[in-house]
Structure formats: C-alpha cells, structure tokens
ROGUMI-668034 format. One record per residue (C-alpha): z, x, y. Coordinates in steps of 0.5 Angstrom, whole numbers. Example, Ala and Ser with C-alpha at 12.3 -4.5 7.8 and 13.67 -1.06 7.14 Angstrom:
+-------+-------+-------+
|     z |     x |     y |
+-------+-------+-------+
|    16 |    25 |    -9 |
|    14 |    27 |    -2 |
+-------+-------+-------+
This chain:
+-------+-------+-------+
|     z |     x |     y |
+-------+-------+-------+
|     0 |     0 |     0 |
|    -2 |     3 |     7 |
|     3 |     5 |    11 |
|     4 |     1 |    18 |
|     3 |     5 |    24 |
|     9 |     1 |    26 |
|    14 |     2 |    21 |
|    21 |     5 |    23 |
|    20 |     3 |    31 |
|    26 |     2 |    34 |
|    27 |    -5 |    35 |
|    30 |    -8 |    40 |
|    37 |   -10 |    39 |
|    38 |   -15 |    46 |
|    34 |   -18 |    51 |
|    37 |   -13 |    56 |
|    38 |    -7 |    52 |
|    32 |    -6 |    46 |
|    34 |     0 |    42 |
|    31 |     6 |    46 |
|    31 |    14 |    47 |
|    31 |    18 |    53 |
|    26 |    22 |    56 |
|    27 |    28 |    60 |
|    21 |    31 |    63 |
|    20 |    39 |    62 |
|    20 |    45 |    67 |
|    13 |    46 |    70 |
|     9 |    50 |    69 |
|     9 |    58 |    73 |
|     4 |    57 |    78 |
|    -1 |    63 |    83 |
|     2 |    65 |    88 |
|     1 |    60 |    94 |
|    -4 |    64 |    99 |
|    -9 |    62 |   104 |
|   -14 |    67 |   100 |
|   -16 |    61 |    95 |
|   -19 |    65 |    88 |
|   -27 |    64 |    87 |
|   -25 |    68 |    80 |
|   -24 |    64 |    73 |
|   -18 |    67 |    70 |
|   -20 |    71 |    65 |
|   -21 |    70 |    58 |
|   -18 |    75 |    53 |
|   -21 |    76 |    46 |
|   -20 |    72 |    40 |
|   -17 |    66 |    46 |
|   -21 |    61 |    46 |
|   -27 |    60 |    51 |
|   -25 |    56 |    58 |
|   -30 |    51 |    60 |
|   -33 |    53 |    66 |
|   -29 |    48 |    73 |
|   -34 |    43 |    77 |
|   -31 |    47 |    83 |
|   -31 |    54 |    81 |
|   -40 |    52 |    78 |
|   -42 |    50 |    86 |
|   -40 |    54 |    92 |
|   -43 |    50 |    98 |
|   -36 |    45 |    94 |
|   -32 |    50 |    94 |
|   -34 |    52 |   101 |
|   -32 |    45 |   103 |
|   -27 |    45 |   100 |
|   -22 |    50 |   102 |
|   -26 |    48 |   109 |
|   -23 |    42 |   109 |
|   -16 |    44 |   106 |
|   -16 |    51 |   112 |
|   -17 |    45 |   117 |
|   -10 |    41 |   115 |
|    -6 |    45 |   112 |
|     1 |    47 |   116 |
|     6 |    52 |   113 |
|    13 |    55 |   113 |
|    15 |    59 |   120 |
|    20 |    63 |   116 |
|    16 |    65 |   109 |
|     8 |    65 |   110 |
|     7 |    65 |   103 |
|    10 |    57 |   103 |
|     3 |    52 |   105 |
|     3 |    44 |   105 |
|    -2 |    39 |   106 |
|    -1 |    32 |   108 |
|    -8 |    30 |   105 |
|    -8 |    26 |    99 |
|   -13 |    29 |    93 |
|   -16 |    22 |    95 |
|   -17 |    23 |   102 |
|   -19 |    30 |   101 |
|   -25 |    28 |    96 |
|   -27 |    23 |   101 |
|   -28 |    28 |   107 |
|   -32 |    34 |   102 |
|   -36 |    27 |   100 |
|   -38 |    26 |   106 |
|   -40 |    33 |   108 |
|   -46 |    32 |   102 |
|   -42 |    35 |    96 |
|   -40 |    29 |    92 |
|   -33 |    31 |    88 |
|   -28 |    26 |    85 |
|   -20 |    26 |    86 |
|   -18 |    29 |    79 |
|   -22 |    34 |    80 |
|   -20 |    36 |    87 |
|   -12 |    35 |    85 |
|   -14 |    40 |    79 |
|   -17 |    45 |    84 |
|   -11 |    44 |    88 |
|    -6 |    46 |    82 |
|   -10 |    52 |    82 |
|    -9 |    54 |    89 |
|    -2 |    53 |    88 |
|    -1 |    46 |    91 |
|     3 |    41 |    87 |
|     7 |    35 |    89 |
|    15 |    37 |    90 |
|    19 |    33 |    93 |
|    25 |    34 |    98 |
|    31 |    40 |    94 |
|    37 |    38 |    97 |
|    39 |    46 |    98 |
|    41 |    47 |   103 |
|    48 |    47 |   105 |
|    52 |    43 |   111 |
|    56 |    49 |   113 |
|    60 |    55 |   112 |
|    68 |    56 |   112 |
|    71 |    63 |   114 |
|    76 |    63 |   108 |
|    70 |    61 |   103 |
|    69 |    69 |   100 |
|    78 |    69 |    99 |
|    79 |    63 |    96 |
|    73 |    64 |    91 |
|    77 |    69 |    89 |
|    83 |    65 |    89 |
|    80 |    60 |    84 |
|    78 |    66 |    79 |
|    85 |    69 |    79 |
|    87 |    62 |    78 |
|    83 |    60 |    72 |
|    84 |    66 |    69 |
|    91 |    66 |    69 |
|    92 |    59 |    66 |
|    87 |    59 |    61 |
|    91 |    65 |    58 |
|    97 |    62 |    58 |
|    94 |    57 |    54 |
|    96 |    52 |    60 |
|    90 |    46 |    62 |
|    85 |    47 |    67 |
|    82 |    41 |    70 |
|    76 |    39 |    74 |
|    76 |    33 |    78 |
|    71 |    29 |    82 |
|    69 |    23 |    83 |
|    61 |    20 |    82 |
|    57 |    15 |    86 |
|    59 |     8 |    85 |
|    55 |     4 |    81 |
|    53 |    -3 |    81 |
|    54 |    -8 |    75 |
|    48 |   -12 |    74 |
|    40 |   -13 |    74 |
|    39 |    -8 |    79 |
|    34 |    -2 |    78 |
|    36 |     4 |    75 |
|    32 |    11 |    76 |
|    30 |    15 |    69 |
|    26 |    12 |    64 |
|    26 |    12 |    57 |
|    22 |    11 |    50 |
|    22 |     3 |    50 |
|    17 |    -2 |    47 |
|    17 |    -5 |    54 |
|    19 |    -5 |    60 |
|    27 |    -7 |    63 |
|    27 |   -13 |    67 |
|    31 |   -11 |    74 |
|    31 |   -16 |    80 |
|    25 |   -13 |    86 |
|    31 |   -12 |    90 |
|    37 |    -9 |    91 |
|    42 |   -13 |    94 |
|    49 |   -11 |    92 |
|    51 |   -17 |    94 |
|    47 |   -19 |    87 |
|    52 |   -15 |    83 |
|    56 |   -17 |    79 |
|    61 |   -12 |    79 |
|    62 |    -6 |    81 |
|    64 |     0 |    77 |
|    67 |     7 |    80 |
|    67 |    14 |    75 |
|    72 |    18 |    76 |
|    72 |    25 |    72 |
|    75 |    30 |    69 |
|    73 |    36 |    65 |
|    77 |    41 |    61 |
|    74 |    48 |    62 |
|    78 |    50 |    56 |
|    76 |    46 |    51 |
|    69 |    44 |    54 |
|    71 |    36 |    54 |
|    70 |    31 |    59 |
|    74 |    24 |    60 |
|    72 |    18 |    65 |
|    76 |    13 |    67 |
|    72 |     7 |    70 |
|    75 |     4 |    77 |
|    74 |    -3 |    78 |
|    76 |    -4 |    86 |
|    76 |     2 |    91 |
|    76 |    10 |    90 |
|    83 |    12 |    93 |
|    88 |    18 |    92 |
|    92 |    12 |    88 |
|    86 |    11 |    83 |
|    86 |    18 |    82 |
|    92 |    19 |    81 |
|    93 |    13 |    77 |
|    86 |    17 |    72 |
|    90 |    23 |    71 |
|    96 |    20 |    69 |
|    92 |    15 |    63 |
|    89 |    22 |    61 |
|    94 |    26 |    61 |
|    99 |    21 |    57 |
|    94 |    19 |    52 |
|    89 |    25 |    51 |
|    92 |    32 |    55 |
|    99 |    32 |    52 |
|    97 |    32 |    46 |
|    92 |    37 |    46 |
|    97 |    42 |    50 |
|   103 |    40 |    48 |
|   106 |    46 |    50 |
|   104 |    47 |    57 |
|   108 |    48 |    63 |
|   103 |    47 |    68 |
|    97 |    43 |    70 |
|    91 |    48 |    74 |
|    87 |    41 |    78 |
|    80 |    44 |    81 |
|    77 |    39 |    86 |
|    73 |    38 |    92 |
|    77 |    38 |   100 |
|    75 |    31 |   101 |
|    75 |    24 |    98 |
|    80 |    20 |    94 |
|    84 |    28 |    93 |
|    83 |    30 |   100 |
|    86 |    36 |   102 |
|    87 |    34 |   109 |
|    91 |    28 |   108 |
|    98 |    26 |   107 |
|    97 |    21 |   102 |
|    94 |    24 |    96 |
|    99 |    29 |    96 |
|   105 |    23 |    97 |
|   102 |    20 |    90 |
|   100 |    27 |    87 |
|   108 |    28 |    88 |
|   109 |    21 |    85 |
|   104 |    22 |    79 |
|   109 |    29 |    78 |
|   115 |    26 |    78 |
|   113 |    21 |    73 |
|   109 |    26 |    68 |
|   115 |    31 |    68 |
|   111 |    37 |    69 |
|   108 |    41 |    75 |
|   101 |    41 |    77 |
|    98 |    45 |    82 |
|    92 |    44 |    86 |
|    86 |    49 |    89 |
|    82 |    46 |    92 |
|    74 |    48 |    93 |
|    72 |    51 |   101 |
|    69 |    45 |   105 |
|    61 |    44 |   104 |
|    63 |    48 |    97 |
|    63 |    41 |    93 |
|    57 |    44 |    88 |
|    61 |    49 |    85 |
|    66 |    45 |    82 |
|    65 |    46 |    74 |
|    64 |    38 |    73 |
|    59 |    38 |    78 |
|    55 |    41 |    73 |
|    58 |    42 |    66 |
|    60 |    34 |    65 |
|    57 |    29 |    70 |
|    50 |    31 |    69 |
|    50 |    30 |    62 |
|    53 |    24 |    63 |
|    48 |    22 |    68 |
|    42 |    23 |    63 |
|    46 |    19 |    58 |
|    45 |    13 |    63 |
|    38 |    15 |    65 |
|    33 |     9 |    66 |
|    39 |     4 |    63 |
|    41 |    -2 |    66 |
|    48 |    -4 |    67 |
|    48 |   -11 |    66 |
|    55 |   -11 |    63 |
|    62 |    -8 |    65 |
|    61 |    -6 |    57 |
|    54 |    -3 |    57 |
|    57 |     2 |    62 |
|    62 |     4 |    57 |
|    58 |     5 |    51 |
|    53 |     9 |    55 |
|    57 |    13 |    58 |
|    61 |    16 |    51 |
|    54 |    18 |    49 |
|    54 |    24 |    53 |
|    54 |    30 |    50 |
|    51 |    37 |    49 |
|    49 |    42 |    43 |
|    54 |    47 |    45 |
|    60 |    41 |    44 |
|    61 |    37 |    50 |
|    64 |    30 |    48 |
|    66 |    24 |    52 |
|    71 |    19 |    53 |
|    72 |    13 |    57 |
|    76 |     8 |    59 |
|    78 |     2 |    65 |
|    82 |     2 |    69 |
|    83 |    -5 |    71 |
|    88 |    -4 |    77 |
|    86 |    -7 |    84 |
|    87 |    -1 |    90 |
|    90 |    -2 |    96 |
|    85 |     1 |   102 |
|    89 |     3 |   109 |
|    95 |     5 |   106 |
|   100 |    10 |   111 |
|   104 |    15 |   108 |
|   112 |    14 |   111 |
|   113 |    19 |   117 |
|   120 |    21 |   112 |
|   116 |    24 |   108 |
|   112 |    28 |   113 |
|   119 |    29 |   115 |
|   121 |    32 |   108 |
|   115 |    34 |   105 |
|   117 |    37 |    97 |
|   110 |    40 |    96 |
|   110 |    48 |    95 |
|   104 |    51 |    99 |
|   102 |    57 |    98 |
|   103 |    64 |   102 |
|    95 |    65 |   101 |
|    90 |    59 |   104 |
|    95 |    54 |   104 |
|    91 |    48 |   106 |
|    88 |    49 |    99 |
|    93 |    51 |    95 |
|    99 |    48 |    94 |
|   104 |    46 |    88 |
|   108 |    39 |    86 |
|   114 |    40 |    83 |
|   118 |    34 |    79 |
|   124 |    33 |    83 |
+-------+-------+-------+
C-alpha cells in the first residue's frame, strides 16, 4: 500500500493551538564587501565546482552600466564609516527606471545584482547605548568579584529582570511556526480587547543554568518582585541550597527593583525577615540592562518557545513558557502569581529614619546587604 504523503503530519489539537513546530531563520550568508567600486568580474569557478551559469546583468554591459548609473545617483552613505551604503530605491523602482533608460530587467533579478553588491534589506539594531555611567568599569569588576565568591562558597547567584508585559487574548504575536494553516488574530491590537494581561518575572540561577518565571496578573511592583523571590526560594531554591547562607541578586537599576527608590529595599528587608536568610544586592550600572546573565542566557529561549503563538488563555502561556530549553541543559519552570499589586505606595518616613540596610563602602548606590532582624 502506497505511503500518504500526508501521513505522520501534526494534526491540530484545538481551534487555537494545532500541534506545530518553531521555525528559526538561519545566520545570513557572509556578503562582499560593501564598496561604491561594484564588480563586473564573475567570481571564479575552482576546478571540480560545479559551473555558475552566466547572470543577465553580468552578460550585457549597457545593463550593468544603467545600473550602477542609476543606484550611484540615489545611494546615500554613512558620514562616519565609508564602506556602509544604502539606497531608498526598491528593486522594483529601480528595475522601472533602468527599464525606461532602454534595458528592460526585472525586479528578481535587480534584487539578485544587489546582494551582490552588498546590499540587502536590514533592519534597524538596537545597539546603541542611551549612555554611559562613570562608575560602569568599577562595578563590573564588582560584580565579577562578587560571583566569583558566592559561587565557591556554593551560595546561590540569581539573576533577576522582568519581561515585557503580555497580553492575554486573539492578539497578534511576532514569529512564525510550522503549521498547516495559519493562527487566527484580530486585524488590530486594541488592549482593550485583551482579555487579560500577564506579567514575567524571571529568575535565572547561574550556578545550575536553571530559570524559573513567575506570572503577575496585575502590575510590575517591588512587592510583586519580591513576592516572585520569596515563592522561588520557599518552593525551589532552598531546597536546591540547603546549605546556604547568603543570597547573591543581580539586576538592573531600574523598574520594580529600582536601586534608586526606598520602596524595594522597604519590601526586600521584609522579604529577608521572613525568609530568614541574608541577601545582597548588585545592581548593573544605569544603561548596562543587556549585560545582566538573563537577558541573554534565559529570556531568549523563552522568547523563541513563545514565538508565533497566541496567547489565547492564561494556561497556554504557562504551557509554552515551560518548554524553553536549550541542549546545554537550560530548563524552565512557571508559576502564577494571582495577588493584586498595589500601585503609588510610599515608604514610612521612619524607615528612612531607620533604615537597617547595610550598603557597601564601594559603590553603595548599587551595592547593598538586607540582613534578618
């Protein structure tokens, strides 16, 4: 009996969520060097290659000449590094123009003769930094110092951040996947047509390359962030560090563990008191956010689990978010955090008064100790 070239397909499992696979696109391929002296030459062919079948562009000059005419007249450069060229033309526009100059070409294969020149379409890299803080070099090397010495001391080293809040609903989601049809979304994204929203908070254990996320359901506060440490380290952390007398948290300057504001270190000496156990904090310079270990060793994978998925139900979210994992022994684990946060809170001018956190004599803005009292 003939084999179905259908069979073993993934067959969908709801109207929302068929069975499916993530697809990732691969590196580009290396290009020339981007010059304004395009090549005329074919590359060449070494013996036992196969033969490379002659281009339109590069077979009649009076094109080529139109071409690079055409491209020289509307192609703007980078005042700071001479070898980075752009164009606003479109293949299209640009097939039109050299069509009218009496050398008739087609869009495919100007787009073809511009990857050869180096050009392709790029979009925008988020690169560059907002700014930089004097103390960046020598609190680096804090950290690092830091690490080191809670890591052989078998205490825990956290890494802590909190990801973009999600919506819950029909809403679109960037990515795609492998899918015998397309996910159904609504042609707008109105949160107001959300039926709920959902709020990550990481955590990520250097040590045992481990991440753990816990799901608000209200607002990103430094109560919800300490609310997300305190169920970690009760249900997961103790038990993996039984032994441990300190906690090592690294995290940004700002958001819901703002180095800069009384009210996280008010609910991280409340999260110390009822844990029982020291925690210190360092705190990554200001525009430095990048370089905290989740930021790329744990949100990532979770981000490509997610990829292309709705987030029709509170559940689903849960269920994708568990898969990320990596070959090198990354594993995930969820949790919801039902509690309603309490936004505009202020911290007791007493405690101002009396505050029991021991900062450090170097860099204390980001470098501070909660002890149980």
């Amino acid at each position: 009996m003939r084999r179905s070239k259908r069979e073993n397909w993934g067959v969908a499992a709801s109207p929302t969520l068929p069975r499916c696979w993530a697809a990732r696109r691969g590196p580009l391929n290396a290009r020339r060097v981007k010059s304004n002296n395009f090549p005329t030459t074919p590359p060449r062919v070494e013996s036992g290659s196969p033969a490379v079948v002659e281009k339109k562009v590069e077979s009649e000059p009076k094109l080529e000449q139109n071409l690079k005419a055409v491209l020289e007249l509307r192609t703007a450069g980078d005042p700071d590094e001479a070898e980075v060229l752009w164009t606003d033309l479109s293949p299209t526009q640009i097939a039109q123009t050299v069509t009218d100059l009496g050398t008739p070409v087609s869009p495919p294969v100007v787009r073809d003769w511009l990857q050869d020149q180096g050009l392709a379409l790029r979009q925008i890299e988020k690169t560059l930094e907002g700014g930089e803080s004097p103390d960046r070099d020598t609190q680096f090397r804090r950290i690092a110092k830091l690490k080191a010495k809670y890591l052989n001391a078998g205490n825990p080293v956290f890494s802590l951040d909190t990801k973009a809040k999600e919506h819950l609903g029909q809403l679109y989601r960037k990515g795609r996947v492998w899918t015998q049809r397309a996910f159904q979304a609504f042609d707008h994204d109105f949160p107001s047509w959300a039926t709920g929203v959902v709020i990550p908070h990481g955590i990520y254990d250097l040590a045992r390359n481990r991440g753990h996320i816990n799901l608000g359901l209200s607002h990103d506060t430094s109560q919800f962030a300490c609310d997300s440490l305190r169920w970690y380290w009760n249900r997961i952390g103790q038990r993996c560090y039984p032994e441990a007398t300190s906690i090592l948290l690294l995290c940004d300057c700002g958001g819901s563990n703002s180095a800069h504001q009384y009210l996280f270190k008010h609910d991280l000496q409340a999260l110390v008191d009822d844990l029982g156990i020291e925690i210190r904090v360092a705190h990554y310079p200001s525009y430095c956010s990048k370089y905290n270990p989740i930021e790329r060793r744990f949100f990532p994978h979770v981000g490509r689990a997610c990829q292309g998925l709705l987030f029709d139900t509170l559940d689903t979210v849960v269920r994708l978010m568990r898969r990320a994992a990596t070959n090198t022994g990354l594993r995930t684990t969820v949790n919801v955090i039902r509690r309603a946060y309490e936004t505009g809170r202020q911290v007791a001018e007493e405690f101002k008064a009396s505050l029991p956190i021991l900062f450090d004599k170097v860099l204390p803005k980001w470098n501070y100790r909660a002890v149980p009292q």
